[in-house]
C-alpha positions as CSV (number, residue, x, y, z in Angstrom):
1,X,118.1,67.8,39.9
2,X,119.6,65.2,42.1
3,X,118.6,65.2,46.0
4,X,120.1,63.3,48.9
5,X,116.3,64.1,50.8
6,X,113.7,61.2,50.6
7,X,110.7,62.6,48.6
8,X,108.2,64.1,50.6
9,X,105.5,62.2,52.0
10,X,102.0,62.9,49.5
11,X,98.6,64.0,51.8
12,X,96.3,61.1,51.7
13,X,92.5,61.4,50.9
14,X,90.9,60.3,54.5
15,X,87.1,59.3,53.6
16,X,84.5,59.9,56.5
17,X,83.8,57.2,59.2
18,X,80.1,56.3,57.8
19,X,77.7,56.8,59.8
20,X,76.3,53.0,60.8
21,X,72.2,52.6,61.3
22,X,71.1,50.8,64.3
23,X,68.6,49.0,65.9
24,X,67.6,47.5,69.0
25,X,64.8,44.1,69.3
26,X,62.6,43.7,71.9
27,X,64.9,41.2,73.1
28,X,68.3,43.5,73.4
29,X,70.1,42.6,70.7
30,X,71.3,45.9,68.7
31,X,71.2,45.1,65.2
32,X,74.0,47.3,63.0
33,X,74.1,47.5,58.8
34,X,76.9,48.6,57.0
35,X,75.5,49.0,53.1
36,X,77.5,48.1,50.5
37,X,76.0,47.3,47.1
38,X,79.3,46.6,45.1
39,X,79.0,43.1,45.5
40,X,76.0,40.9,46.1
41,X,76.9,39.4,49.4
42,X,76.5,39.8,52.6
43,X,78.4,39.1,55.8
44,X,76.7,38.7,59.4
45,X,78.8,38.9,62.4
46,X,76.9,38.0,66.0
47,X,79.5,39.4,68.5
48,X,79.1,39.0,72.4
49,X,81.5,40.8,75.1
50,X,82.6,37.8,76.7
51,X,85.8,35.7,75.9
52,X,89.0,34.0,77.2
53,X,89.2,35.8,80.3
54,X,85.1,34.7,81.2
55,X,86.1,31.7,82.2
56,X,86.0,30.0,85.1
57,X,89.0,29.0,86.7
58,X,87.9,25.5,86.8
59,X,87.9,25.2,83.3
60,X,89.5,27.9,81.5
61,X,88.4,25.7,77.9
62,X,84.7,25.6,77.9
63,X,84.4,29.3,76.3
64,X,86.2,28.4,73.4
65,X,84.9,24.3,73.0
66,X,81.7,26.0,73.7
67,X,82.1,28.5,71.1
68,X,83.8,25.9,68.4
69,X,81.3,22.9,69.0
70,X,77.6,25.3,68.3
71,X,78.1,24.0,63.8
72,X,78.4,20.7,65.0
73,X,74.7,19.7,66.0
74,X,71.4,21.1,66.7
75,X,68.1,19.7,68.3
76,X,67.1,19.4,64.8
77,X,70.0,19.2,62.9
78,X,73.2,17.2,62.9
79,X,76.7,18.1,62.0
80,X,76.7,16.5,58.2
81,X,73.5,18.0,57.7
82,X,75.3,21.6,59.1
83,X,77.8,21.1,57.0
84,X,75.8,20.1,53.6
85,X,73.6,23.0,54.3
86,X,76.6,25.4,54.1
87,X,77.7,23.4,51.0
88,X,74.4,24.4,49.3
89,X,74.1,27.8,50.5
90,X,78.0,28.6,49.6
91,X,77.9,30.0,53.3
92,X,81.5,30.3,54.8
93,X,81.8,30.2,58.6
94,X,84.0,30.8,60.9
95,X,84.5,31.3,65.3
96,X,86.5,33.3,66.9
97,X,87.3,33.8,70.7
98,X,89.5,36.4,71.4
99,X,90.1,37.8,75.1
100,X,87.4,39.4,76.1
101,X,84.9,38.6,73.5
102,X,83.5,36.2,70.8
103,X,82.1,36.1,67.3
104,X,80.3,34.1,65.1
105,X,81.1,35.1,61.2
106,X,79.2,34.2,58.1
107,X,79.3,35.4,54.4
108,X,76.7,34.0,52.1
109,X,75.1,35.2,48.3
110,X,72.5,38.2,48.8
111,X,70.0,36.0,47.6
112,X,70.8,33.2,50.2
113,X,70.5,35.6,52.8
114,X,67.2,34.9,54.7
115,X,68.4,30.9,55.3
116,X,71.6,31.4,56.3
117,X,70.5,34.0,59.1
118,X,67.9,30.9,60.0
119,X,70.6,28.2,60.4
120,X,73.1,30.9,62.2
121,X,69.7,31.3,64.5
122,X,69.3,27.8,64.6
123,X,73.4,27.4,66.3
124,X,72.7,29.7,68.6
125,X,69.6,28.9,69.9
126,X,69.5,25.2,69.5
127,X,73.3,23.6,70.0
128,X,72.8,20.0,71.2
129,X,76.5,19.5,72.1
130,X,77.2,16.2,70.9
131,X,79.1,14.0,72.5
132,X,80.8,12.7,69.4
133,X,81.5,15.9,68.3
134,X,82.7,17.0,72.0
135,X,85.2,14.0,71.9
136,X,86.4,15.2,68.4
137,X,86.6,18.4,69.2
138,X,89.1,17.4,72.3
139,X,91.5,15.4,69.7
140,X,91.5,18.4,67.8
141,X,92.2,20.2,70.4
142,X,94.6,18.1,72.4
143,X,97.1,18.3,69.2
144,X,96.6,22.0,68.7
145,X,97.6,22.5,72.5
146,X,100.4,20.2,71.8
147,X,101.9,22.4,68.9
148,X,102.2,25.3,70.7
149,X,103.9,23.9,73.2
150,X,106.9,23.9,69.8
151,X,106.5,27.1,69.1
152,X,109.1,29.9,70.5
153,X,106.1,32.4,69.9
154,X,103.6,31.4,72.1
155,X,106.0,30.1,74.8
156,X,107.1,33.7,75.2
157,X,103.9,35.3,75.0
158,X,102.7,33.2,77.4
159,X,105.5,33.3,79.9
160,X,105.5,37.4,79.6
161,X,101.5,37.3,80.0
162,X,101.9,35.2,82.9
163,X,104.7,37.3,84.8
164,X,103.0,40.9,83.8
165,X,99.3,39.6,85.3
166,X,100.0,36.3,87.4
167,X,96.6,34.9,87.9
168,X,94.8,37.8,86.6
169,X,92.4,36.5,83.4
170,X,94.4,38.7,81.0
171,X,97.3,36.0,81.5
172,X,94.8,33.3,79.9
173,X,97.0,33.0,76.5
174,X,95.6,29.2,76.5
175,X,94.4,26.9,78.7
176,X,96.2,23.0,79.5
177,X,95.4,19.8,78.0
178,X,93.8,18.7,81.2
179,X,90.6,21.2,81.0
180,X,90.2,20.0,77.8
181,X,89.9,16.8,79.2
182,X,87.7,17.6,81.5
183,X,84.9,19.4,79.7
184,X,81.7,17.6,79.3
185,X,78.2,18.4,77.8
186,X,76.1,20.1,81.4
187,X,79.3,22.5,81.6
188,X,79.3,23.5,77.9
189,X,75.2,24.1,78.2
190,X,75.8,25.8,81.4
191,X,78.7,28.3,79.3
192,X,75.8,29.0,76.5
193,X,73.4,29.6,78.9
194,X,75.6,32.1,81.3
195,X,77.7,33.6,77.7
196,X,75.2,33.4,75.2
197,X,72.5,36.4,75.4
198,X,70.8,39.1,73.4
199,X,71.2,41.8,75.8
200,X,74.6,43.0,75.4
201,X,75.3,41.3,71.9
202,X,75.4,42.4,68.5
203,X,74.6,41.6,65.1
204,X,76.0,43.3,62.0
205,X,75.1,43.1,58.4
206,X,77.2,44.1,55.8
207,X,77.0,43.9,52.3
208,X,74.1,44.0,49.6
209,X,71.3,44.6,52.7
210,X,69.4,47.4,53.6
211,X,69.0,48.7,57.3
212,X,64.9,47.8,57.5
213,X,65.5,44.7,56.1
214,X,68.6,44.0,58.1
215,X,66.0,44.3,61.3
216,X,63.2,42.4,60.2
217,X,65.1,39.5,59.3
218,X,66.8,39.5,63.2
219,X,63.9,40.0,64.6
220,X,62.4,37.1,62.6
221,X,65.1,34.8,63.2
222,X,66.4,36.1,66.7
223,X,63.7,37.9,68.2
224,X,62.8,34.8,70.7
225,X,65.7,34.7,72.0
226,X,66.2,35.5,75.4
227,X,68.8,36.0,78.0
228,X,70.2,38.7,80.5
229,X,73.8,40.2,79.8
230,X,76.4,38.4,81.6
231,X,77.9,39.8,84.7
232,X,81.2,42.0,83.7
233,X,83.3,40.6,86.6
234,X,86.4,42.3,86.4
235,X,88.9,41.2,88.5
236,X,91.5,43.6,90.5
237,X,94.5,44.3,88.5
238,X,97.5,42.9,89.7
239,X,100.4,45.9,90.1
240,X,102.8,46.4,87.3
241,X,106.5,45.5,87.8
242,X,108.7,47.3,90.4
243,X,111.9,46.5,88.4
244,X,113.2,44.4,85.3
245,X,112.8,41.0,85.5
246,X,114.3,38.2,83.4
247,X,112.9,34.9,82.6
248,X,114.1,31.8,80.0
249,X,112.0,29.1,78.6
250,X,114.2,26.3,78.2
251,X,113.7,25.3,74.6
252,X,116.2,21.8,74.1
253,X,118.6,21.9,70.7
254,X,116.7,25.0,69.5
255,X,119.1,26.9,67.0
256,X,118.2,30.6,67.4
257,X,116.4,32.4,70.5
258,X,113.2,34.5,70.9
259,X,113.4,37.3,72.7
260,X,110.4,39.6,73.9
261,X,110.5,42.5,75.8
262,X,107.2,43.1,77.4
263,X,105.4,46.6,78.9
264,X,102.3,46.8,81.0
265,X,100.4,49.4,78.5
266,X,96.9,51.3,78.4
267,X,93.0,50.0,78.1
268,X,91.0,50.6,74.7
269,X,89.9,54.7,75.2
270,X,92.4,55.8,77.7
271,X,93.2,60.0,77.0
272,X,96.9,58.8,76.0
273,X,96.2,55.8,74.1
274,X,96.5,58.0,70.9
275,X,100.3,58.9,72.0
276,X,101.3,55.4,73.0
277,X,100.0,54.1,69.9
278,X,102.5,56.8,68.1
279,X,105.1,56.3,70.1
280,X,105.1,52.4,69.6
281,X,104.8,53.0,65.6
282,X,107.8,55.4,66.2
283,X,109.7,52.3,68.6
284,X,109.0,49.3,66.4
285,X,105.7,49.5,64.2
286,X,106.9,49.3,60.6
287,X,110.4,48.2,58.8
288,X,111.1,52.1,59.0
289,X,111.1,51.9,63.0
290,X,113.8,52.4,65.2
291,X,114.3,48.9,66.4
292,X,113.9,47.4,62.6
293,X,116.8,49.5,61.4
294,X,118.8,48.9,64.4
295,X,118.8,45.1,65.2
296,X,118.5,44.5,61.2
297,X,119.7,46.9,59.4
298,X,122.7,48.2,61.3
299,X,123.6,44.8,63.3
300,X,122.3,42.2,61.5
301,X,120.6,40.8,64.0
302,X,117.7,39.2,62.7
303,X,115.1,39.4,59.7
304,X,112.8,42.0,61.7
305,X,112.5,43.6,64.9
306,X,109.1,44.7,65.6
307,X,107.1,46.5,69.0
308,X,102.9,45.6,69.0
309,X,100.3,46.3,71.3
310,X,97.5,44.9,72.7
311,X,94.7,46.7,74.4
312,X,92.1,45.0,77.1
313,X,89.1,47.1,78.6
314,X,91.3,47.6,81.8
315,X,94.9,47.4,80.8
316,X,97.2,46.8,77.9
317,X,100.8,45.6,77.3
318,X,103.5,46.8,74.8
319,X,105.5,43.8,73.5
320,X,108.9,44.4,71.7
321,X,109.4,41.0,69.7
322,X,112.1,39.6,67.5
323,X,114.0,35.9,66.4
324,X,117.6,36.2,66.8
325,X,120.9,34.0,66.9
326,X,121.2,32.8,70.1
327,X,124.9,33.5,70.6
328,X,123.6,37.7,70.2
329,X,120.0,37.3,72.1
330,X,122.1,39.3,75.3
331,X,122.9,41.8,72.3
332,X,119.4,42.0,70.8
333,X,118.0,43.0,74.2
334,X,120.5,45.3,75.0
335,X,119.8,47.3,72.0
336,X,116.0,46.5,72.2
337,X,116.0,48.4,76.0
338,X,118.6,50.8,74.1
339,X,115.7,52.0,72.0
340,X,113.7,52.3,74.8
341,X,115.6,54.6,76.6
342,X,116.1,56.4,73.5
343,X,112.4,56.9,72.9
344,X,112.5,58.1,76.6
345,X,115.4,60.8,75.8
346,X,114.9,61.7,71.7
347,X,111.5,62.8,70.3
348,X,111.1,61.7,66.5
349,X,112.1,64.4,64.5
350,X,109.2,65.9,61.8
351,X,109.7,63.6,59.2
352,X,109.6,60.7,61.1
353,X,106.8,61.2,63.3
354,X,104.6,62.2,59.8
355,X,106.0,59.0,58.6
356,X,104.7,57.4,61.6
357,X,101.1,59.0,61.1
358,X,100.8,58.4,57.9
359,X,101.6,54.7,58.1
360,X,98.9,54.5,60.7
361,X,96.1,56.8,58.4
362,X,97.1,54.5,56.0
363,X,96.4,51.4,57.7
364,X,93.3,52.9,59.0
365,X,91.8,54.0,55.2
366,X,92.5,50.4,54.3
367,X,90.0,49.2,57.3
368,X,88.1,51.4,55.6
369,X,87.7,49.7,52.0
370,X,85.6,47.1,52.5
371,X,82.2,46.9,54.8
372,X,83.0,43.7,56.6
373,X,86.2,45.5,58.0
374,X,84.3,48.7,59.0
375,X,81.3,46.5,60.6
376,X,84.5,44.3,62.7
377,X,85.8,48.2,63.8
378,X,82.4,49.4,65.0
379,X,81.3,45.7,66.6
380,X,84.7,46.1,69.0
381,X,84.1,49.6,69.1
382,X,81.0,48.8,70.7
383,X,81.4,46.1,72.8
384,X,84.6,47.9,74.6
385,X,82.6,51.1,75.4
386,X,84.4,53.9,73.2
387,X,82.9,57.0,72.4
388,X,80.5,57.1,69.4
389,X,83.5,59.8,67.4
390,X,86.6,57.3,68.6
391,X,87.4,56.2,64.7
392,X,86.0,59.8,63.7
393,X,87.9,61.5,64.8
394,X,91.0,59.1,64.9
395,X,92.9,61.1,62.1
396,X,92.7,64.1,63.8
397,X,93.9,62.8,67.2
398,X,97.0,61.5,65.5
399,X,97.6,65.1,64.1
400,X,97.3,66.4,67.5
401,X,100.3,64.7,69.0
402,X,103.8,66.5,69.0
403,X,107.2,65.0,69.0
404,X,107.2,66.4,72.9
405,X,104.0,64.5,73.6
406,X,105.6,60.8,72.7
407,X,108.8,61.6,74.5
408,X,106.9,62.2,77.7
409,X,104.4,59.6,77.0
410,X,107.2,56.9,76.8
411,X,108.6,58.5,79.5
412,X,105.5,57.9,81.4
413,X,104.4,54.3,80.7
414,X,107.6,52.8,78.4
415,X,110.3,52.0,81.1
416,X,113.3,49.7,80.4
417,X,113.6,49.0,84.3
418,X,110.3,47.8,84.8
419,X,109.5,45.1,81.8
420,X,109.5,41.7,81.6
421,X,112.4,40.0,79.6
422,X,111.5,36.3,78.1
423,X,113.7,34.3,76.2
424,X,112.8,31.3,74.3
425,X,115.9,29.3,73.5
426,X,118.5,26.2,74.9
427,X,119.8,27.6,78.0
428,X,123.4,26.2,77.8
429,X,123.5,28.9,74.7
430,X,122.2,31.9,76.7
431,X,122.1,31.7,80.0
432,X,125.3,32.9,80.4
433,X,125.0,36.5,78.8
434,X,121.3,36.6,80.3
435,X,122.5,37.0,83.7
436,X,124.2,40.3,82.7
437,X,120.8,42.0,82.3
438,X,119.3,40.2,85.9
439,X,118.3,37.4,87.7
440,X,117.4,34.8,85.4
441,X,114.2,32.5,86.7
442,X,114.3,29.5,84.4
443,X,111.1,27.5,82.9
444,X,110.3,24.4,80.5
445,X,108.3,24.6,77.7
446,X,105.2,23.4,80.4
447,X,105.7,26.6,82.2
448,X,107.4,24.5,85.1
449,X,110.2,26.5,87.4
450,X,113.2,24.8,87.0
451,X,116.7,25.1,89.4
């Protein structure tokens, strides 16, 4: 029998949140271990709460040079011999420095466990800094500061970060070619000395390990160190918008425009995080939203339209984000705060909003597969705070939430009149049909005011 309805949407299988073993060393460093015997290897991830935004506003690069520059030399061993070591061990490594924390990654063989954790030990203990290695790392770095300055992306993240938080550390999205410049050796000790402690960081297995073995093999290898926690400084918030504003980065000959519309949001654990995070899924989270099917679908607009979210430990922001022609980038963003206000006004019927949950249980059984992904959730977990039953009882909270709850939710915290409009594109092409929505403050790509 033929049916105009969609078929209905299939109850998933949600498996449990496992339940992760801890431990603490003498030192302060809480040791986690996510089993997994499927395949022999196993992943370490050394995770400390301090990031981007831990800088210093002298230097806002010596976090992540600091971070980048610890596999290129110890007291004992140099970078080739680092890197041939890895070679041999099969060991793949990585850094990351996000905003308000850091991680060293590794994944080695089961068997080649026990020397791997040395040599991690041996980075984090022992970096020597280089100066070699410091000067390469600033050519790398110098060119990678240099290509974002090209990219439409970045120039509007950047420019919406900076309006929403001014000189606030959340508006650190990079840091100029100058501080680069200007880092040196006695600043990056002083970094791993101030960043770089037991107390406060963590250090998850995952993989082919067992829990006791998992802690005598830290404590072996990273029970001398030593260190206080950092000091969480956290600076006074800066207050959200009054009213819309409207700002163009001047992007010379560039053929289409970016457009972002950008939202002061909610930390990590706030009581209607849950709802916001539905009612952006409903706005702009998958090719079934509301803004993908109207700027694409219906107009034509562009290849996707899509609304994200970022959470900090003391605020958030909702970004709506989309590349457009730039003879309709007026158009995009009067349909983009259309949706808005249409969020604001109509609830998602019940077989959108059990869409919406189930592409969000969905995304959350897939963190789920595999134990490095489930060791990443419960190190951030962690290291922001949340309650020991936040991914526990994540299913259920989404349940919870009614079509009425995300209309006054967005109601609350998603209004068109107070966001931040950035435009990436040639001014001569939009500048024009900008000023219809405000005042339009103008920019280069270096973030410089222009008449």
């Amino acid at each position: 029998m033929k049916t105009d309805q969609p078929p209905a949407i299939a109850p998933l299988p949600i498996p449990g949140y496992p339940k992760i073993p801890d431990a603490v060393l003498g030192n302060g460093l809480r040791v986690l271990t996510v089993e997994d015997s499927a395949l022999p290897k196993v992943s370490l991830c050394l995770a400390w709460p301090t990031g981007r935004s831990s800088d210093s506003t002298g230097n806002l690069a010596l976090t992540s040079l600091a971070v980048e520059l610890l596999e290129e030399g110890t007291e004992t061993r140099d970078s080739r011999q680092i890197s041939d070591l890895m070679d041999q061990l099969a060991i793949h490594y990585g850094t990351q420095v996000r905003m308000e924390q850091s991680q060293l990654t590794l994944t080695v063989l089961a068997r080649y466990l026990e020397p791997a954790l040395e040599l991690l030990a041996d980075l984090v203990l022992n970096p020597a800094f280089p100066e070699e290695e410091l000067e390469k790392a600033r050519s790398r770095w110098k060119s990678h500061l240099l290509s974002q300055r090209s990219q439409p992306v970045f120039l509007a993240r950047e420019r919406s970060h900076s309006a929403l938080y001014r000189s606030h550390p959340y508006s650190r999205v990079s840091f100029p070619v100058s501080h680069v410049e200007a880092a040196d050796r006695d600043a990056l000790r002083g970094v791993h000395r101030r960043l770089l402690a037991p107390r406060g960081a963590l250090l998850a297995f995952s993989g082919a390990v067992q829990p006791d073995r998992a802690s005598r093999l830290a404590e072996r290898h990273l029970g001398i160190w030593t260190g206080e926690a950092p000091q969480q400084d956290r600076a006074p918030l800066p207050p959200a918008p009054e009213s819309r504003r409207v700002l163009l980065v001047h992007r010379p000959h560039s053929v289409q425009a970016r457009i972002v519309v950008a939202s002061r949001g909610l930390p990590r654990g706030h009581r209607d995080g849950t709802p916001l995070f539905l009612a952006n899924q409903v706005l702009g989270g998958s090719a079934s939203s509301r803004l993908f099917l109207n700027l694409r679908e219906d107009k034509g607009y562009t290849y996707g339209a899509y609304s994200t979210m970022k959470w900090y430990r003391s605020d958030g922001v909702v970004l709506i984000g989309a590349d457009v022609r730039s003879d309709v980038a007026a158009e995009s963003l009067q349909e983009s705060l259309k949706e808005l206000k249409r969020l604001r006004r109509e609830p998602p019927g019940s077989r959108e909003l059990n869409r919406c949950r189930a592409e969000l249980t969905g995304r959350y059984i897939r963190v789920l597969e595999t134990s490095d992904s489930v060791a990443d959730l419960e190190v951030s977990r962690r290291l922001d705070g949340l309650p020991e039953d936040h991914y526990r009882n994540y299913v259920q909270r989404l349940q919870r939430v009614t079509p009425e709850t995300i209309r006054e939710t967005a109601r609350t915290y998603l209004d068109p009149g107070r966001t931040v409009i950035t435009v990436v594109a040639d001014r001569s092409q939009v500048e024009e049909d900008l000023a219809h929505l405000g005042p339009v403050s103008v920019y280069d790509t270096d973030g410089n005011r222009l008449e």
